[in-house]
Every structure is written in C-alpha cells, then in structure tokens.
MIDOSE-1310 file (N, C-alpha, C; in nm, 2 decimals, decimal comma, always signed):
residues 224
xxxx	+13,24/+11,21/+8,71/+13,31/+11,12/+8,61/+13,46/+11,11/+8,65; +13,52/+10,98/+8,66/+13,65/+10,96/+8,71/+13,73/+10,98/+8,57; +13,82/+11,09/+8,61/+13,98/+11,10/+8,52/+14,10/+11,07/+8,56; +14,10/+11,03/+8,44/+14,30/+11,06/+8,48/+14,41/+11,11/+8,31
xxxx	+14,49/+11,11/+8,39/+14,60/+11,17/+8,30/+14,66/+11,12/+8,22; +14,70/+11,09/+8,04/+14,78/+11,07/+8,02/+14,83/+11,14/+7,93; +14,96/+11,11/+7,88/+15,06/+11,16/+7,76/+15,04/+11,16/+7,62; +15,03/+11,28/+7,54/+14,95/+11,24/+7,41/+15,11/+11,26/+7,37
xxxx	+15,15/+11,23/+7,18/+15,21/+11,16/+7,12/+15,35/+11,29/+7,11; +15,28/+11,41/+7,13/+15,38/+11,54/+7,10/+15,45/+11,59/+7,31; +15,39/+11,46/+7,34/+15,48/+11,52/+7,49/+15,37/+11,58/+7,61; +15,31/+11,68/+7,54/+15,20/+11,72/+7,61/+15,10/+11,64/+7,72
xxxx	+15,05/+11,65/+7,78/+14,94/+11,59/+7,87/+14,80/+11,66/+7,84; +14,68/+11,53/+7,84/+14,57/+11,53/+7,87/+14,47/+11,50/+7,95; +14,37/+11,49/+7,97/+14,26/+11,40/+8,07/+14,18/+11,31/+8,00; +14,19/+11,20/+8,03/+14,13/+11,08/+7,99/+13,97/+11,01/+8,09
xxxx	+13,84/+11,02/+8,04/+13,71/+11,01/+8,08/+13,71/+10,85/+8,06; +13,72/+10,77/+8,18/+13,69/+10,67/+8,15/+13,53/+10,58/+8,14; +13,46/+10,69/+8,24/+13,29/+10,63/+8,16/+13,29/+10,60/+8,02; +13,34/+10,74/+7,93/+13,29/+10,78/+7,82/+13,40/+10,71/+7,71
xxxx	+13,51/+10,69/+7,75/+13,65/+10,65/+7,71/+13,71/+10,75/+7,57; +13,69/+10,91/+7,62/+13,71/+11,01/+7,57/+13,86/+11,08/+7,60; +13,94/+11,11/+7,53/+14,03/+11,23/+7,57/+13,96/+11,34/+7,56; +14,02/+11,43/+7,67/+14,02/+11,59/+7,63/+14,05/+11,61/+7,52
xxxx	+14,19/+11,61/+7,47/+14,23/+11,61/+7,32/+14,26/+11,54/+7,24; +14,38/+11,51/+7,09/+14,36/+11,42/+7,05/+14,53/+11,37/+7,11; +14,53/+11,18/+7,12/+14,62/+11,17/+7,18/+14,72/+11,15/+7,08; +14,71/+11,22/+6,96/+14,82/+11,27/+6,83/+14,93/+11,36/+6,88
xxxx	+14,85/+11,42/+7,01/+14,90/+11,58/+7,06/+14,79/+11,69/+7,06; +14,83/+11,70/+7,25/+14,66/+11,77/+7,34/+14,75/+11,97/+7,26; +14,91/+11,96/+7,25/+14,93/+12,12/+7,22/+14,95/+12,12/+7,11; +14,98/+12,06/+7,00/+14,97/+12,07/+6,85/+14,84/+12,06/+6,74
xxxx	+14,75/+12,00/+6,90/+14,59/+12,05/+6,82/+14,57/+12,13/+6,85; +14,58/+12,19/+6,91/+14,53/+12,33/+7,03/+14,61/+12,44/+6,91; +14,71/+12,46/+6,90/+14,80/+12,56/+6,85/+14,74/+12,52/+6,70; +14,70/+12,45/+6,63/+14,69/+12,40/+6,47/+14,52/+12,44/+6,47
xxxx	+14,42/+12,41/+6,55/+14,29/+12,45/+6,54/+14,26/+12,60/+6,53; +14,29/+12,64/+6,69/+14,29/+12,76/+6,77/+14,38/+12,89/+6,71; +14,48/+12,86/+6,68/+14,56/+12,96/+6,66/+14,56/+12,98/+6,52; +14,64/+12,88/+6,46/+14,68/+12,88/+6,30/+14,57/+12,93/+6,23
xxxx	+14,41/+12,82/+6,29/+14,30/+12,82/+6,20/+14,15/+12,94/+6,25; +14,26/+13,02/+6,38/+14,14/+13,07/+6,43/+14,21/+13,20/+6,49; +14,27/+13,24/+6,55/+14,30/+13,34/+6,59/+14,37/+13,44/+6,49; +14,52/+13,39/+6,43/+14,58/+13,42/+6,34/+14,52/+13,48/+6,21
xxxx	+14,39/+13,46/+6,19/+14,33/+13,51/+6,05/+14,25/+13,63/+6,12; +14,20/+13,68/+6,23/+14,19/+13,79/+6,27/+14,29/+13,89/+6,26; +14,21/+14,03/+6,24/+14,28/+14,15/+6,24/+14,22/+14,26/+6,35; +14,11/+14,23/+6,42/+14,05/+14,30/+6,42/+14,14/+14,38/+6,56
xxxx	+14,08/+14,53/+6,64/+14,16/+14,57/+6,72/+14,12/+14,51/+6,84; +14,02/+14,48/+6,85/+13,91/+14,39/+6,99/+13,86/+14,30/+6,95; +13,91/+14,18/+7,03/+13,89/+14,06/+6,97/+13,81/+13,95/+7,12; +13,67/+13,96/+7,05/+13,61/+13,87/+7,17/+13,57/+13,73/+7,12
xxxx	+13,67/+13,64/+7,20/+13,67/+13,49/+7,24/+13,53/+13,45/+7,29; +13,45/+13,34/+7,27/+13,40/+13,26/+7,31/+13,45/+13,11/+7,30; +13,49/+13,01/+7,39/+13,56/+12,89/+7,42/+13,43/+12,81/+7,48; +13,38/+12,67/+7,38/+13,32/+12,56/+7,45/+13,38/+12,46/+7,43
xxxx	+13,42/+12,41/+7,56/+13,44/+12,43/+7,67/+13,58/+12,49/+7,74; +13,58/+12,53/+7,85/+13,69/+12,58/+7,92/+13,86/+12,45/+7,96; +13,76/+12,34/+8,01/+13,82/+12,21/+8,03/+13,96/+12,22/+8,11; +14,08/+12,19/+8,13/+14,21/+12,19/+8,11/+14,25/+12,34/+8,09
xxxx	+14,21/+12,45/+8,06/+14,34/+12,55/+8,02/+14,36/+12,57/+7,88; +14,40/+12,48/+7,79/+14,51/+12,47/+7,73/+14,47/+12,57/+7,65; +14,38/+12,61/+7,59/+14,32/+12,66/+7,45/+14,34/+12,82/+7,53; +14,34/+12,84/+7,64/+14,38/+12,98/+7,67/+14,47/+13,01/+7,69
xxxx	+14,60/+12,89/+7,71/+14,73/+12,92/+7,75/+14,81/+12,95/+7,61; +14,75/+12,91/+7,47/+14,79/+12,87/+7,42/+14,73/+13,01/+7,31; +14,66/+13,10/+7,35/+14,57/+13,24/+7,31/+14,66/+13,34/+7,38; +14,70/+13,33/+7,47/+14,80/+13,43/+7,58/+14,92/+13,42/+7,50
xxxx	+15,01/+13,24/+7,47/+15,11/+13,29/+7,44/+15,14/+13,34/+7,27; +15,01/+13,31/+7,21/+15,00/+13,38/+7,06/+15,02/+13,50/+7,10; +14,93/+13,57/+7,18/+14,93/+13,71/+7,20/+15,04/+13,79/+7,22; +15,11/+13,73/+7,31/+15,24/+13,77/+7,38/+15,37/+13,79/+7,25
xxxx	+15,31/+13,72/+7,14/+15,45/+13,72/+7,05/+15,43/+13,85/+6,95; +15,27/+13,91/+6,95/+15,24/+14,04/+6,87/+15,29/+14,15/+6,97; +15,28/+14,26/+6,89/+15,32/+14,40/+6,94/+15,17/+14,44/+7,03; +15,17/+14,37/+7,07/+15,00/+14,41/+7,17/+14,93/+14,55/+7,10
xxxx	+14,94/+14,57/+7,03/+14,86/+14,72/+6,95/+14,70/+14,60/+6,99; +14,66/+14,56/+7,01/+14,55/+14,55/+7,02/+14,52/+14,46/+7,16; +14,36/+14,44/+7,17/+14,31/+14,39/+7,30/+14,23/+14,22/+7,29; +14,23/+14,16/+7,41/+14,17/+14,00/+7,38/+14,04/+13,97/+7,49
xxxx	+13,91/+13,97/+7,49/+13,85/+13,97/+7,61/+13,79/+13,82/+7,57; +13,80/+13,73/+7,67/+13,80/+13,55/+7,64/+13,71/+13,54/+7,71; +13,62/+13,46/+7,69/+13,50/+13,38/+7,75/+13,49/+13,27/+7,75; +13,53/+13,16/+7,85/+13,50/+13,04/+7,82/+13,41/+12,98/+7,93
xxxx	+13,33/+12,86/+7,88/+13,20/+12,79/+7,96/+13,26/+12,66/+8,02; +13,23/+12,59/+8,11/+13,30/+12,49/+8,16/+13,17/+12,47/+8,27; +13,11/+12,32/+8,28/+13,04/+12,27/+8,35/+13,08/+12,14/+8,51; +13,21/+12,12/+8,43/+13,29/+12,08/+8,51/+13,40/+12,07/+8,56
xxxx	+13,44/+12,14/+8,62/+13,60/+12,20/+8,62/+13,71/+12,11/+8,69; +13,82/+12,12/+8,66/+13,90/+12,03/+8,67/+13,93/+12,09/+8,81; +13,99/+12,00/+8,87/+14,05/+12,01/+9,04/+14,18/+12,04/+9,03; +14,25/+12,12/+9,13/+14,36/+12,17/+9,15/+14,50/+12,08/+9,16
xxxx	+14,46/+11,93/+9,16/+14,57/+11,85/+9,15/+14,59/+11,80/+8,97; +14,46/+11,78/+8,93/+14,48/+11,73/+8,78/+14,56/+11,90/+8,70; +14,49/+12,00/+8,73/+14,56/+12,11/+8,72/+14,75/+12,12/+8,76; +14,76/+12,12/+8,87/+14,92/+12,08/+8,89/+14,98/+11,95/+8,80
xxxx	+14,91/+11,85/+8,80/+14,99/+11,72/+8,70/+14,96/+11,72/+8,57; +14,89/+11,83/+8,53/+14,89/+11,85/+8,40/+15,00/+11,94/+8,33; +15,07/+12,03/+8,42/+15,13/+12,10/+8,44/+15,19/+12,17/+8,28; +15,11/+12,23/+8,25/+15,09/+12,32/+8,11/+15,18/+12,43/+8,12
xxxx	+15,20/+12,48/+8,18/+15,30/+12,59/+8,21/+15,41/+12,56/+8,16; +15,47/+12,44/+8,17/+15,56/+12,42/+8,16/+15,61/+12,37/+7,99; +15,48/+12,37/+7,94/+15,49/+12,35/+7,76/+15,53/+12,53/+7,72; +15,58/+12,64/+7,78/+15,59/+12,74/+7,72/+15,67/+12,81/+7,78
xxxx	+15,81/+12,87/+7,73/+15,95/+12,91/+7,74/+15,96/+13,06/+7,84; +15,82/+13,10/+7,80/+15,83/+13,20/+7,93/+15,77/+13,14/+8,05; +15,91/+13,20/+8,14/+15,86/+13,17/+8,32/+15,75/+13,24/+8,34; +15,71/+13,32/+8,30/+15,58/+13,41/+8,35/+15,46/+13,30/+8,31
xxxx	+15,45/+13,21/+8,29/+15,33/+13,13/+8,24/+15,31/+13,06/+8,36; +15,37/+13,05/+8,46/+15,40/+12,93/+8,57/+15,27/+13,03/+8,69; +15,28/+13,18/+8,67/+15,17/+13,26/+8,76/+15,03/+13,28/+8,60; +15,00/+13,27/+8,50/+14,96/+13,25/+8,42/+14,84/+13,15/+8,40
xxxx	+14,92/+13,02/+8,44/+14,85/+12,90/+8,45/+14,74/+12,88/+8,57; +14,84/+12,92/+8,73/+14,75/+12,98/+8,84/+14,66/+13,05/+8,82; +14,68/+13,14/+8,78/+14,60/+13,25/+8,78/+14,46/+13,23/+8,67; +14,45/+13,18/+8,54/+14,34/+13,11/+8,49/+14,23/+13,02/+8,56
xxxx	+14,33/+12,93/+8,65/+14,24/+12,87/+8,68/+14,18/+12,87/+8,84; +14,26/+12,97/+8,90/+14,21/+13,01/+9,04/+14,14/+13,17/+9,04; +14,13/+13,21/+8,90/+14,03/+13,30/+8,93/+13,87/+13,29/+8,90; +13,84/+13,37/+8,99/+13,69/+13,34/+9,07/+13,62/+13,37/+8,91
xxxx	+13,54/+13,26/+8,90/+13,42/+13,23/+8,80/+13,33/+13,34/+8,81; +13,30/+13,35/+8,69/+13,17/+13,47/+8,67/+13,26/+13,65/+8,69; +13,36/+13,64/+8,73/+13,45/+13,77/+8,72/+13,49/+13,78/+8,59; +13,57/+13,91/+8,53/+13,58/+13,93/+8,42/+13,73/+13,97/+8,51
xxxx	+13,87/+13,88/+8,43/+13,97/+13,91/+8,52/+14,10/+13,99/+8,45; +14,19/+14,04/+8,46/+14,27/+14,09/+8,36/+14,40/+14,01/+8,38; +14,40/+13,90/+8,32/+14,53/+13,81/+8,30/+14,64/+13,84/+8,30; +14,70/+13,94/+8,18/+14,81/+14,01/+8,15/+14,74/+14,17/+8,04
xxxx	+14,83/+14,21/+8,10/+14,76/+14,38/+8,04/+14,74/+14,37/+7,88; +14,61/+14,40/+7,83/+14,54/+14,35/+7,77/+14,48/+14,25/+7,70; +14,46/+14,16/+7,81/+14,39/+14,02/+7,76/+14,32/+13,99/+7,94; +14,18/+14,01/+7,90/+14,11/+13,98/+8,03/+14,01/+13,88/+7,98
xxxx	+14,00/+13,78/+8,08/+13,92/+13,65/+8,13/+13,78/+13,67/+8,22; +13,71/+13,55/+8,14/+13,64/+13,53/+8,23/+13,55/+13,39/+8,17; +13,54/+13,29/+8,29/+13,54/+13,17/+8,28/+13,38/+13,19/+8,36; +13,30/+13,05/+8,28/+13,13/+13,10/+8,33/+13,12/+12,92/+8,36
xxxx	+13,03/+12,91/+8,46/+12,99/+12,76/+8,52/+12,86/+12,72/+8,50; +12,87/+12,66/+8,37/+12,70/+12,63/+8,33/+12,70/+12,50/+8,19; +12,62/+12,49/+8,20/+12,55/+12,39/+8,11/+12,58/+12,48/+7,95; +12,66/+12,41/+7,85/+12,67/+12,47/+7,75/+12,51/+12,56/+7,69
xxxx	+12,41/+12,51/+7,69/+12,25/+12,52/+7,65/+12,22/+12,61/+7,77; +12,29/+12,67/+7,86/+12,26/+12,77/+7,87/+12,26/+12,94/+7,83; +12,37/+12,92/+7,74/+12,45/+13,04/+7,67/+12,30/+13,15/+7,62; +12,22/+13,08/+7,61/+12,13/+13,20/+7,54/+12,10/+13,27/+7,66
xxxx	+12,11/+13,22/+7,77/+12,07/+13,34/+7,91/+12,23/+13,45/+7,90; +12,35/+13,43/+7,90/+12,46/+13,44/+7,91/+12,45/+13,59/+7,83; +12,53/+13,68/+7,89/+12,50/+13,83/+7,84/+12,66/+13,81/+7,78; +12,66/+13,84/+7,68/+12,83/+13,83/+7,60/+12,85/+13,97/+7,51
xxxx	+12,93/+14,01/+7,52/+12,98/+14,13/+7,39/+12,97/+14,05/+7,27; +12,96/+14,09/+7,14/+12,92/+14,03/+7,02/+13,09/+13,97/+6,99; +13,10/+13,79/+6,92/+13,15/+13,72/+6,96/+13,23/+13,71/+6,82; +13,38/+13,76/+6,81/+13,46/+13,76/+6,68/+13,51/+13,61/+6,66
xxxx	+13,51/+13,55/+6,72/+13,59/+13,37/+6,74/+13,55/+13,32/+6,77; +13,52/+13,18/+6,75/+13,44/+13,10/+6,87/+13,55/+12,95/+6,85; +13,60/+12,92/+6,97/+13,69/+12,79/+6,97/+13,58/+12,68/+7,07; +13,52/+12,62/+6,91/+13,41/+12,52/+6,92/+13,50/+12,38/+6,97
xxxx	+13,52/+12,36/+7,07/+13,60/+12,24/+7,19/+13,52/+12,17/+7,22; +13,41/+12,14/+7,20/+13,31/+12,02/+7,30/+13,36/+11,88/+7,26; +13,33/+11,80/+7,32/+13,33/+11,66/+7,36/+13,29/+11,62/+7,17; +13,35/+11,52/+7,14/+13,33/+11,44/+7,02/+13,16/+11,39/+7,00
xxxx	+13,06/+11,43/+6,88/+12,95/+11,39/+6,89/+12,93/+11,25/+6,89; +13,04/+11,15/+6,89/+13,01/+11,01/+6,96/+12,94/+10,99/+7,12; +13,04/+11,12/+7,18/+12,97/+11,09/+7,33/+12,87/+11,20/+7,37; +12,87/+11,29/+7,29/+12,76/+11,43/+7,34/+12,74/+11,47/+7,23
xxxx	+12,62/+11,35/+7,12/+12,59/+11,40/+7,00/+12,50/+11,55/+7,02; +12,41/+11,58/+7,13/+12,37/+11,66/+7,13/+12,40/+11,81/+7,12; +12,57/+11,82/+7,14/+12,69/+11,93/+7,12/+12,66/+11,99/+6,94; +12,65/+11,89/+6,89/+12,70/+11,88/+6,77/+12,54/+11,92/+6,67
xxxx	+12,45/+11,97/+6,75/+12,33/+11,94/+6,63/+12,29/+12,11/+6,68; +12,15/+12,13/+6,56/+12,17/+12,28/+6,51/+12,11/+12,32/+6,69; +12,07/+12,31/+6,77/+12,03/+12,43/+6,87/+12,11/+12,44/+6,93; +12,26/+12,39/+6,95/+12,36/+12,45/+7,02/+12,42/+12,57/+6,96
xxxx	+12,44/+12,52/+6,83/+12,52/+12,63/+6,70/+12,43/+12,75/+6,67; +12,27/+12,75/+6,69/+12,20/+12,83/+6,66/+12,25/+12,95/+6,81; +12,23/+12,86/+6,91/+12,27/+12,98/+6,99/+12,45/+13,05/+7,02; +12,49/+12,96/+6,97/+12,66/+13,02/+6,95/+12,61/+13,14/+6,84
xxxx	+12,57/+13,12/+6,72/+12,56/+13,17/+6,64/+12,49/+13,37/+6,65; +12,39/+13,31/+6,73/+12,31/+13,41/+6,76/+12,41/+13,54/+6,89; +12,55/+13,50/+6,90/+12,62/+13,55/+7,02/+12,73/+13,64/+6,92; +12,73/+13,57/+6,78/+12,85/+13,63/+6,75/+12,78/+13,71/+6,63
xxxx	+12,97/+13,81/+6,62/+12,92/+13,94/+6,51/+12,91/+13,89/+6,38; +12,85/+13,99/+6,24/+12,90/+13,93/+6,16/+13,04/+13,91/+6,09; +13,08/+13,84/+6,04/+13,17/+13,82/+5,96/+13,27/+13,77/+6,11; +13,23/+13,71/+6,17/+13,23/+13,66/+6,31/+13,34/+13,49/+6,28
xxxx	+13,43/+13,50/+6,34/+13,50/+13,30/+6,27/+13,46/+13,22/+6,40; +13,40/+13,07/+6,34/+13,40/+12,94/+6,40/+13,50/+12,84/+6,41; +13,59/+12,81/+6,47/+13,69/+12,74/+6,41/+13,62/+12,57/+6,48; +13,67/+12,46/+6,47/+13,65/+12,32/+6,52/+13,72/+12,21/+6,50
xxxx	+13,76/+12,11/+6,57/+13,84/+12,01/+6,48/+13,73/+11,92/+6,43; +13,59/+11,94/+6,46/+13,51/+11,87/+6,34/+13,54/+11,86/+6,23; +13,47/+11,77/+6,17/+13,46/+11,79/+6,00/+13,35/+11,71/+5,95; +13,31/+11,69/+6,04/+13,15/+11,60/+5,98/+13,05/+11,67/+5,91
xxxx	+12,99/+11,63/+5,85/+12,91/+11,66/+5,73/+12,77/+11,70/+5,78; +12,71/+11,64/+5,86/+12,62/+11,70/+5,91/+12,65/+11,87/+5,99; +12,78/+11,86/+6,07/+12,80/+11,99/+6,10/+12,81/+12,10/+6,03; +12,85/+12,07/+5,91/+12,88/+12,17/+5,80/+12,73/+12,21/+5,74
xxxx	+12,66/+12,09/+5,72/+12,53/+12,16/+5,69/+12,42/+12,26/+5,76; +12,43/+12,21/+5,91/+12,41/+12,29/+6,01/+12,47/+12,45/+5,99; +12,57/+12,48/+6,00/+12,62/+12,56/+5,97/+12,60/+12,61/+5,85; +12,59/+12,60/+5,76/+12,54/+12,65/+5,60/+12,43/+12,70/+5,66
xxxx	+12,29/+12,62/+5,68/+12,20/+12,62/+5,69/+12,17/+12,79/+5,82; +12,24/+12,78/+5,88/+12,27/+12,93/+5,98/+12,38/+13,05/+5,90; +12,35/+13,01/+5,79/+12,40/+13,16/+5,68/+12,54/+13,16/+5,75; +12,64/+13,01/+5,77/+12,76/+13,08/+5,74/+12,83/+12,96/+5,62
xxxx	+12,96/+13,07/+5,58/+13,01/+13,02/+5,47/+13,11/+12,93/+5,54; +13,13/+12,79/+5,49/+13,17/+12,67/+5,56/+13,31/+12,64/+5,44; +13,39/+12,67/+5,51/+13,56/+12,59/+5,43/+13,62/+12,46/+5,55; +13,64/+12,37/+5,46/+13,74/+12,23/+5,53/+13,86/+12,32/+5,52
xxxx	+13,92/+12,29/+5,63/+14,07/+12,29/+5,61/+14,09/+12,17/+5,67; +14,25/+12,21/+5,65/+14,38/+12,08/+5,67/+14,38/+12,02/+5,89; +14,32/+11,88/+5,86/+14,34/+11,90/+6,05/+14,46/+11,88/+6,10; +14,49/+11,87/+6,20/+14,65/+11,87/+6,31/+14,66/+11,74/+6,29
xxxx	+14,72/+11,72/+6,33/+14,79/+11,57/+6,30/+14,70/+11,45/+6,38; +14,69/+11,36/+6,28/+14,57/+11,24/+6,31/+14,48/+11,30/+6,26; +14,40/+11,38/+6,20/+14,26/+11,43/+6,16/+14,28/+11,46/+6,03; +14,24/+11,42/+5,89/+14,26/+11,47/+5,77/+14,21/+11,59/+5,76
xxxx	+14,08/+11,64/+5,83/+14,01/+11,77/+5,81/+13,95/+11,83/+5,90; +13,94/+11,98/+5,90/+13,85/+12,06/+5,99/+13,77/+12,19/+5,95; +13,72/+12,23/+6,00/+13,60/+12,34/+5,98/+13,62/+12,47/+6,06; +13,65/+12,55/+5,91/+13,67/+12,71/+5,96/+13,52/+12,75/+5,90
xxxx	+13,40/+12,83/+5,99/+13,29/+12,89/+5,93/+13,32/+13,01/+5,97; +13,26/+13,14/+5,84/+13,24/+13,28/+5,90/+13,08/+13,29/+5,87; +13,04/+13,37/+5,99/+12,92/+13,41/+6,01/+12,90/+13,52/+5,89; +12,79/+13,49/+5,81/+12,70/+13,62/+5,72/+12,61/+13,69/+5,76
C-alpha cells in the first residue's frame, strides 16, 4: 500500500493510505489523540506496580513514544512491559520524516525513537530502565497463538471499521479479551454502538468518554 506523509492540525505528522484514503491518526492532531486516548484515557487511570501494554497496531511509534514520555514524568516506583502487533511496518525513511522525536523536549527521545523501531521484532527489549518492548509481526487474528503476560491496558489503534470492518466485530475483541487480566482497561477512540455492545456482551463494563479533538466520544471498557 503506497503512503505518504502529511501534517495533522496540532503540528504533528502522520501517514496517509491512499488505496484506502485513511490516516494513521486523526488529522485534528496524530499527538493530541495519542496523548488524549492513550494516556489521559488509559494509562493515567492505572495504579498498578506492573503494568502490561497490549498495542493494536504498532504502526508509526507514536502511541509508544508517547507511553515512555508519560512514564518518564513519574518517580519510576514502578515497571511498563509493552507489546505491540504491527503487520506492516513502516520503513526507515517514513520513520526519519515523520520525525517524532522531535515532538518531545527531551534529547534523549532522538536514541528512543531509533531504538523502538530498529529493534529486532519478536525480542523483548529494554528501552529505558524499566520499561521494556517488544513489537510482534503478524496478522492482528493471530493474537490467540501469541503467548502474552495477562494484559492490564490495551491501546485498541486499528484502522477505522470503514476500512477494516473486520477489526471492529466480536472475534477480534474476544481474543484481546481473552489476553487480558481482570479488572484489565480497553481504551479506543471508537464510539460506535455496535462496539460497545460487543464489549458488554464480553462481561465488560463500557463508559463513553469525552474524544480528542474532532471526535465527540470514546470508549474506556474494564474487563469483569
């Protein structure tokens, strides 16, 4: 699939699918969704001392660069082991002209950014002392083969069910589901109505919140 790059509305950069005529993010702003979904609506409401990430999809970075520098602002008393799935990985030049690093005030993000995406797939890597990666090359619908620690977060990223309704319907969510602990958070910038039911219907408890800018709403679920 041919990409390219443009500017969403907060400055940021994304990748633009012209088959599909999809962004990566929204072009409201690819880091004020990312930081307003992921962080505000999903990391931030954990407490726990070990906190295991599941990410669909991996895509671009951003949703990890943007998990490291939340991390970086706590007193690290605690640990982050991230898992994200990616089928198609971006290439080392859309990686440089997307140039993400540069959306965050520490110079240390500039080996950060490298370092995510030049380490070897299927490793489990240790990014910055305590928060270790590991990025897996597969078909989302493969996850039930996928051996995972039981899953405290899940930063549900897939493609808009306009172009990959199949993302969006219960056997994907059943097997996300089936990965994480109880009392386990889903965050998404969905809000479709069928998703929520899906989700009810898999014994979790489903709140709308407030979406990032351009989106009236989104879906925080915890697993029962």
């Amino acid at each position: 699939m041919k990409r390219e790059i443009k500017t969403t509305n907060d400055g940021s950069k994304t990748l633009y699918i012209n088959d599909l005529n999809e962004n990566y993010h929204s072009h409201h702003g690819a880091l004020q969704e990312a930081k307003h979904v992921f962080i505000k609506n999903g990391l931030n409401l954990l407490n726990d001392y070990e906190i295991n990430i599941l990410e669909l999809g991996f895509g671009t970075g951003l949703n990890v660069l943007v998990t490291i520098n939340e991390y970086l602002k706590t007193d690290k008393n605690h640990i982050i082991n991230y898992f994200t799935l990616e089928k198609y990985p971006i290439n080392e030049s859309e990686m440089n002209n997307l140039a993400y690093d540069e959306l965050f005030d520490d110079p240390e993000f500039k080996n950060i950014y490298q370092k995510i995406h030049k380490a070897d797939w299927e490793k489990q890597t240790e990014i910055i002392n305590g928060f270790t990666f590991k990025k897996i090359q597969c078909d989302f619908f493969d996850l039930k083969n996928i051996d995972l620690p039981k899953i405290n977060l899940v930063y549900y990223d897939c493609f808009g069910a306009r172009v990959q309704p199949d993302l969006w319907e219960k056997s994907l969510f059943e097997m996300v589901s089936d990965k994480m602990a109880v009392n386990g958070l889903l965050t998404t910038y969905s809000s479709k109505g069928s998703v929520r039911r899906i989700l009810q219907e898999l014994n979790f408890e489903v709140e709308k919140k407030k979406g990032p800018p351009g989106k009236r709403e989104m879906i925080n679920a915890v697993k029962k």
